[in-house]
C-alpha positions as CSV (number, residue, x, y, z in Angstrom):
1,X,98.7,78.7,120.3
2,X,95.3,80.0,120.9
3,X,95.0,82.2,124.6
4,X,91.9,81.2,126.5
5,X,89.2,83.7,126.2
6,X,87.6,83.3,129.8
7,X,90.8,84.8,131.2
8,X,93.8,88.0,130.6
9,X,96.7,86.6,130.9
10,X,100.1,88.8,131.6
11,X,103.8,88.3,131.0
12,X,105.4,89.8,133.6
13,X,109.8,90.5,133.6
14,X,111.6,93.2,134.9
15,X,115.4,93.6,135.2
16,X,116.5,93.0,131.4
17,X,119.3,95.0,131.4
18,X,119.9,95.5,128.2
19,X,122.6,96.6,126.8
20,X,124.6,97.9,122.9
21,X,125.2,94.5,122.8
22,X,121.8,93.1,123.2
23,X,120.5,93.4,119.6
24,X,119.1,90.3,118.0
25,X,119.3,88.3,121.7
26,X,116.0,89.4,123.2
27,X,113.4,89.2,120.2
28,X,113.0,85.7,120.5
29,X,112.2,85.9,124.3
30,X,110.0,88.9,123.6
31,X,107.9,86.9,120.9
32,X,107.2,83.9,123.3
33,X,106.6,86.4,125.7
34,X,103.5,87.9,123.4
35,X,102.8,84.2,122.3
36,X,101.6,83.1,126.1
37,X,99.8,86.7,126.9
38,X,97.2,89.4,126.0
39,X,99.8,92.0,127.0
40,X,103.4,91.9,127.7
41,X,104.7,94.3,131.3
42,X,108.3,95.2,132.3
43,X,109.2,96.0,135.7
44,X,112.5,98.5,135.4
45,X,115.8,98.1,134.6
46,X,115.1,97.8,130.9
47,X,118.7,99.6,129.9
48,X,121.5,99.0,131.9
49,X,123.0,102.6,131.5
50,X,120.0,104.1,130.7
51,X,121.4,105.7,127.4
52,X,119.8,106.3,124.2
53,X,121.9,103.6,122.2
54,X,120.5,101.1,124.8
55,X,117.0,102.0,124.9
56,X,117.0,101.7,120.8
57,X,118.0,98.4,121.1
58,X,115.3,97.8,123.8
59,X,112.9,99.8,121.7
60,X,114.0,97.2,118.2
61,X,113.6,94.1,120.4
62,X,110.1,95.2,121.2
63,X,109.6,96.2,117.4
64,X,106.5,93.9,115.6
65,X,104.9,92.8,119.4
66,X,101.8,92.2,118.4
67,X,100.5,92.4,121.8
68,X,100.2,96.2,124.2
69,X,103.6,97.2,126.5
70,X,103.4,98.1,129.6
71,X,106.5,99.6,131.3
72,X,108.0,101.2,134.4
73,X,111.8,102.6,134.8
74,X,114.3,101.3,137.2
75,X,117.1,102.8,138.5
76,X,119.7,101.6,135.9
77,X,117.2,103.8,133.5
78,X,118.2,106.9,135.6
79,X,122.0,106.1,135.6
80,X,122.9,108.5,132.5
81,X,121.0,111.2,133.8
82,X,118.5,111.1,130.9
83,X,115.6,108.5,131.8
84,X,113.4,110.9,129.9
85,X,115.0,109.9,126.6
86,X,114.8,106.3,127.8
87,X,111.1,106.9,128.0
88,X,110.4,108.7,125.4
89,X,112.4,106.2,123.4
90,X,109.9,103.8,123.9
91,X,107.1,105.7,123.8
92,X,107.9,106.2,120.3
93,X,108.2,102.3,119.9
94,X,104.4,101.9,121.0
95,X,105.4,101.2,125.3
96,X,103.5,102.6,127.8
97,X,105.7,104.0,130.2
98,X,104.0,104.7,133.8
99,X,105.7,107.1,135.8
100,X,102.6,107.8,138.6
101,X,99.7,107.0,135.4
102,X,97.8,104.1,135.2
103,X,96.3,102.8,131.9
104,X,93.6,99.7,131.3
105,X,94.3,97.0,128.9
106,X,91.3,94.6,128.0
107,X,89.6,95.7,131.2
108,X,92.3,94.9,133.8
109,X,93.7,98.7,135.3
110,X,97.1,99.2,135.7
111,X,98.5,101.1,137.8
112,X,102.8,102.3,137.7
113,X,105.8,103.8,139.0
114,X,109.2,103.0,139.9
115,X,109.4,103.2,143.2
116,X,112.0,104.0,145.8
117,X,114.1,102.8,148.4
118,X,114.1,103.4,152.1
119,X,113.7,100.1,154.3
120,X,110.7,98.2,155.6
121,X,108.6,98.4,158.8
122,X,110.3,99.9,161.8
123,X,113.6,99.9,159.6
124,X,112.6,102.2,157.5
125,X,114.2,105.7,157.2
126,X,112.8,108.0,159.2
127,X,112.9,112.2,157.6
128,X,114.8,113.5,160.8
129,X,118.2,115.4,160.8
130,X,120.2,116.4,158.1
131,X,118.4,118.1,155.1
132,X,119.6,115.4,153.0
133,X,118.0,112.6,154.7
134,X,114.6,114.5,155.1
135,X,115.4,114.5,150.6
136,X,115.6,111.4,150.2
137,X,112.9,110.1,152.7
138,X,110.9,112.7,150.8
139,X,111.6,110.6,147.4
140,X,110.4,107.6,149.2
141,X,107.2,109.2,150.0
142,X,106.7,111.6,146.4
143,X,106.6,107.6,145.0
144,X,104.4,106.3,146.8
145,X,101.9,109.5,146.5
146,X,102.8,109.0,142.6
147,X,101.3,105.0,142.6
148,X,98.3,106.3,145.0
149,X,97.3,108.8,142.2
150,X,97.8,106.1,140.2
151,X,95.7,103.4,141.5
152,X,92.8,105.9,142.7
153,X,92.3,106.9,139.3
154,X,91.3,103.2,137.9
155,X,87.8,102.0,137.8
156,X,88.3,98.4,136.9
157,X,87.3,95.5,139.2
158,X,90.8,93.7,138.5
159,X,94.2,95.9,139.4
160,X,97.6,95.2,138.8
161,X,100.3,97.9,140.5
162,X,103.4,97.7,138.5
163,X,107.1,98.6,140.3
164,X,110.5,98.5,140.3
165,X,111.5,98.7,143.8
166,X,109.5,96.3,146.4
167,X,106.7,97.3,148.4
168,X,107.1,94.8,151.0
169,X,110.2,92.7,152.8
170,X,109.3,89.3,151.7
171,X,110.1,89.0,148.3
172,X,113.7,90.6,148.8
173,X,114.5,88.0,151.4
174,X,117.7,86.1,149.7
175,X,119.5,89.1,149.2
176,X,122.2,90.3,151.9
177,X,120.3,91.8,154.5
178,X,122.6,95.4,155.0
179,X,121.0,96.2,151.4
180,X,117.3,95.6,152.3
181,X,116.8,99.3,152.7
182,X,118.1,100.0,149.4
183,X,115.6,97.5,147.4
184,X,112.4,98.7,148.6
185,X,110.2,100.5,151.1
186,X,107.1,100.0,152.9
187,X,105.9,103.0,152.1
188,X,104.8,101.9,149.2
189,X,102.7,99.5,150.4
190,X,100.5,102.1,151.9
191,X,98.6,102.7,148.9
192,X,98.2,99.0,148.4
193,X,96.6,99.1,151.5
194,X,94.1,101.8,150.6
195,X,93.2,100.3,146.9
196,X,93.2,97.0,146.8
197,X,94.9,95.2,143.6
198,X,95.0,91.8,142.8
199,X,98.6,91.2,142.3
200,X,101.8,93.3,142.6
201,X,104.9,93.0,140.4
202,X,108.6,94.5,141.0
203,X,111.8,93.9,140.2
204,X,115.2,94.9,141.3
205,X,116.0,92.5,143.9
206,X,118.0,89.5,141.8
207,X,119.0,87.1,144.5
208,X,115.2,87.9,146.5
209,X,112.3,85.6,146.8
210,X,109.1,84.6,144.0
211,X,106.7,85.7,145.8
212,X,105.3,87.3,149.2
213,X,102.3,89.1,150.9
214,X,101.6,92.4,151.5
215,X,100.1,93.2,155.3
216,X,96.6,92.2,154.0
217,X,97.2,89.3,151.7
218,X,97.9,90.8,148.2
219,X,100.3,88.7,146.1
220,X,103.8,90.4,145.3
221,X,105.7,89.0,142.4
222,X,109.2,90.0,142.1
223,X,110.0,88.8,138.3
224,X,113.5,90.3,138.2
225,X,114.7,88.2,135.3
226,X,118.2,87.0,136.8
227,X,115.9,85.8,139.1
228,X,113.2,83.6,137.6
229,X,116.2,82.2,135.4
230,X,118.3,81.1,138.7
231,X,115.2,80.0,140.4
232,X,113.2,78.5,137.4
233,X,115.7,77.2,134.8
234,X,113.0,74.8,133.1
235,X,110.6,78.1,132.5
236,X,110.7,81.2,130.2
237,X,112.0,83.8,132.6
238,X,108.3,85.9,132.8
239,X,106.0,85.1,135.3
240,X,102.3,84.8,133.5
241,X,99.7,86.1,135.8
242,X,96.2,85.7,134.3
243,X,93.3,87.1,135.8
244,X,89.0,86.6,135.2
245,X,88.1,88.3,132.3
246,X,85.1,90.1,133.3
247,X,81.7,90.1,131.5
248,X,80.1,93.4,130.7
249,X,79.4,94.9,133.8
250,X,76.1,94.4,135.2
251,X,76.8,96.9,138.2
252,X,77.1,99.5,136.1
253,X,74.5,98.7,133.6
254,X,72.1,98.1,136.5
255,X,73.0,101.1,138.0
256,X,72.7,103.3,134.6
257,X,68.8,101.6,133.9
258,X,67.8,102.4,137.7
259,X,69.2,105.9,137.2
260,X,67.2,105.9,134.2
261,X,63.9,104.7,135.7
262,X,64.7,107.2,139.1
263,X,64.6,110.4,136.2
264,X,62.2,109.3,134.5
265,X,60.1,108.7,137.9
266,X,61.0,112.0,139.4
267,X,59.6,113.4,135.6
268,X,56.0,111.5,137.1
269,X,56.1,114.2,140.1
């Protein structure tokens, strides 16, 4: 199956959960994956324990992808206490794990980080009281400082922000409403707000909704896989997102021949 050339296209999945028991179940999914896109991108929850023995299976799943990985953690990656050996597990395997980095893959910028929890628009948690609330409000806010550094470092025209927990309400509508604070914040849609992307992916949410808006019309994507196989049981359970693929930019190469002719002016004087 040949990929069309005028465009990027993106698998997108989060919430795979995999487990000791995984091996042999997910390659299959992981080659069709690779088959429809340029580049294959996991939204958290990748383990379901977040041990070592799970991320090896994770990490021989992945094994002979033809195509890049992109990855963020989710909070099942945290659960044993060791989400650093669930990263650098896969970082051995050839994954891109963002933590607050952002990377560029065939001139579309990504930016990633898992996220946090904390509620959305006037119910979200405010840092007032006890010391542990001011903590974890603090979390909230370290996460979305860690996707702003993120996405103000990328320089491509097309952006992608890649998360675990949900930026806005919208897409975890579905799910019981007392655990709304616990799958998201909007205070991670602040940075959204400053840099614009093109699309946002997250996970986490199972029983939330496709898709939603942020304040100024971005396109949020939660591709939790229990999800998009509940919800699309005809589909593979990814959500492909392609974007433009851009010709050499002329901005810039206007911009580098007029500083060019500027120097070589001010050389006249």
């Amino acid at each position: 199956m040949s990929k069309p050339s005028s465009t990027v296209r993106f698998a997108v999945v989060g919430d795979i959960h995999v487990t000791k028991d995984s091996a042999g179940s997910l390659r299959a999914f992981f080659a069709q994956a690779a088959e429809a896109a340029d580049a294959l991108l996991l939204c958290g929850d990748l383990t379901d324990y977040g041990t070592a023995e799970e991320a090896h299976v994770l990490a021989d799943e992945l094994g002979g992808l033809k195509v890049p990985v992109v990855a963020v953690l989710g909070n099942h990656d945290y659960e044993s206490g060791t989400p650093e050996i669930v990263m650098e597990t896969l970082k051995k395997a050839g994954v891109r794990v963002l933590d607050g980095e952002a990377c560029e893959i065939e001139g579309v910028g990504i930016a990633g980080t898992k996220g946090f929890a904390g509620g959305f628009g006037r119910g979200s948690l405010g840092a007032w009281g006890e010391p542990i609330i001011k903590m974890f409000v603090q979390e909230a806010l370290h996460e979305a400082m860690k996707l702003e550094s993120a996405l103000a470092k990328l320089r491509t025209p097309r952006r992608i922000a890649l998360l675990h927990y949900s930026p806005i309400c919208g897409t975890v509508e579905g799910e019981p409403q007392d655990i709304f604070p616990f799958l998201g914040s909007s205070r991670l849609e602040e940075p959204l707000l400053r840099y614009p992307v093109d699309a946002v992916f997250h996970g986490h949410a199972h029983r939330g909704t496709l898709e939603g808006r942020t304040i100024n019309g971005v396109p949020v994507f939660n591709v939790a896989r229990p999800l998009l196989l509940r919800k699309r049981p005809d589909q593979p359970p990814f959500h492909l997102y392609e974007v433009p693929r851009e010709a050499p930019d002329t901005e810039t190469l206007v911009g580098t021949v007029s500083a060019g002719a500027a120097a070589a002016a001010h050389g006249h004087h």
